[in-house]
C-alpha positions as CSV (number, residue, x, y, z in Angstrom):
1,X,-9.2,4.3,26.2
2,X,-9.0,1.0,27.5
3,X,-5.8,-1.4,27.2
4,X,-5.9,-5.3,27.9
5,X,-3.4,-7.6,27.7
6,X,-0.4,-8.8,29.2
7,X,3.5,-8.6,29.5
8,X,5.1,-11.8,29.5
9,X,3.4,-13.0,32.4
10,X,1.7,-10.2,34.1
11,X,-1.4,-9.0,33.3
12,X,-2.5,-5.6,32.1
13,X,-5.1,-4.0,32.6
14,X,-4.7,0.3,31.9
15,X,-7.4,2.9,31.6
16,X,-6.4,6.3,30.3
17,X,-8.8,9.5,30.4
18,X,-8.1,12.1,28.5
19,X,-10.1,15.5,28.7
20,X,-10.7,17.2,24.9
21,X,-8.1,19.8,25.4
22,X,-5.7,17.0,25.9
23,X,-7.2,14.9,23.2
24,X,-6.5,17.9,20.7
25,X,-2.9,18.6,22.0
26,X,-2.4,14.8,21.8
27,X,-3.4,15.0,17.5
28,X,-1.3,18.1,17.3
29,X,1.6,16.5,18.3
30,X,0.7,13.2,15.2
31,X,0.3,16.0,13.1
32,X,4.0,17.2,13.1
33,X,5.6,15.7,10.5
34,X,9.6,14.2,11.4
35,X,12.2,16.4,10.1
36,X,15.2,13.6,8.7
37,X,18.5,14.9,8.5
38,X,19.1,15.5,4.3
39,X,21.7,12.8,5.0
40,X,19.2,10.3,5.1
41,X,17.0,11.8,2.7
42,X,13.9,13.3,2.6
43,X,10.2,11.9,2.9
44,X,7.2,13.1,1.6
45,X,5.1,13.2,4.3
46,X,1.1,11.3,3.4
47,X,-1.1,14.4,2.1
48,X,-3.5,15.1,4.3
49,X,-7.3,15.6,2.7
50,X,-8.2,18.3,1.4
51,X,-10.7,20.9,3.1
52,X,-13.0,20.0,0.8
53,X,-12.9,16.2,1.5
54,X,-12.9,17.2,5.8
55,X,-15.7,19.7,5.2
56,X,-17.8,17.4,3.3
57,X,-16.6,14.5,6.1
58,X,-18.1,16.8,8.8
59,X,-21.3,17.5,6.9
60,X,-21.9,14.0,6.4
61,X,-22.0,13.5,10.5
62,X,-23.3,16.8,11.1
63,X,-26.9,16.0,8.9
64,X,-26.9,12.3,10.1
65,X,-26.6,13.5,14.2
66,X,-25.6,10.7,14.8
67,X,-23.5,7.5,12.9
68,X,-22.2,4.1,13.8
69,X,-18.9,3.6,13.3
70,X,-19.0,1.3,10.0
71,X,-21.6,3.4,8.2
72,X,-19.6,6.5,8.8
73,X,-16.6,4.7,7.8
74,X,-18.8,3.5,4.5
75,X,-20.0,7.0,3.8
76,X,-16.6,8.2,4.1
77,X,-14.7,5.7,1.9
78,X,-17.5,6.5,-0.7
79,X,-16.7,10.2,-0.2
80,X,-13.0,10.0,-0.1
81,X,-12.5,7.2,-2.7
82,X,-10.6,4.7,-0.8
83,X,-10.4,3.0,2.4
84,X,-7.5,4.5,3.5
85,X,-8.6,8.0,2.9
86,X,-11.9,7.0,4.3
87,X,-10.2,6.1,7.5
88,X,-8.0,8.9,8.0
89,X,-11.0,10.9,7.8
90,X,-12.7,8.9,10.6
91,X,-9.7,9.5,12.4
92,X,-9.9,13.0,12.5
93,X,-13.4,13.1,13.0
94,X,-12.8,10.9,16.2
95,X,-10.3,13.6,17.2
96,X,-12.3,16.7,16.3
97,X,-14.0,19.0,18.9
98,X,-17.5,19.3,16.7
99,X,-17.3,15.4,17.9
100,X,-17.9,13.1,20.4
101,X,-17.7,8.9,20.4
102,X,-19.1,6.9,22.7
103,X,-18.8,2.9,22.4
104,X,-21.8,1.0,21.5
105,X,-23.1,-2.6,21.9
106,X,-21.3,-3.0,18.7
107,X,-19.1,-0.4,17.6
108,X,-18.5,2.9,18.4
109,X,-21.6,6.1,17.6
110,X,-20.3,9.1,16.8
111,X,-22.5,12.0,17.8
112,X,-22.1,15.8,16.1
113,X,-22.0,18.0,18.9
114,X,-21.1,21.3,16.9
């Protein structure tokens, strides 16, 4: 991952690497929902998709081999019914083991790798 930019008036310029063991403990810890104090009151946290919806999301790559970003994301939306849930979707695809995404000219491919 790749971060450009600047603060205030020094540039920025950051590369992280992260191995897939780390990738996966990184989207462990996003999946922990935040326990509130019943003072504050509690939160539903956002459902997650069903394993229906994130089986079907991994067929749809796995038969492909290989998608660009935007047509998975289409493929998805179709599938999940929304935008939204077509994006979380490609969000856990990008995070999944089975998975790997490399940047194109364009927009990023992802590639099944079982």
């Amino acid at each position: 991952m790749r971060i450009r930019g600047q603060i205030g008036d020094w540039p920025v310029d950051l590369t992280v690497e992260l191995e897939p063991h780390e990738w996966a403990q990184l989207g462990r810890q996003v999946d922990v929902p935040a326990v509130l104090p019943a003072a504050v009151g509690a939160v539903a946290a956002a459902p997650r998709q069903d394993d229906g919806q994130w089986t079907a999301a991994r067929d749809v790559l796995r038969q492909a081999g290989q998608m660009s970003g935007p047509e998975l994301l289409d493929r998805l939306e179709g599938l999940a019914g929304s935008t939204a849930a077509g994006k979380r979707l490609l969000v856990r695809l990008r995070h999944c083991s089975e998975v790997k995404v490399e940047s194109g000219a364009d927009a990023p491919v992802y590639h099944w790798v079982g």
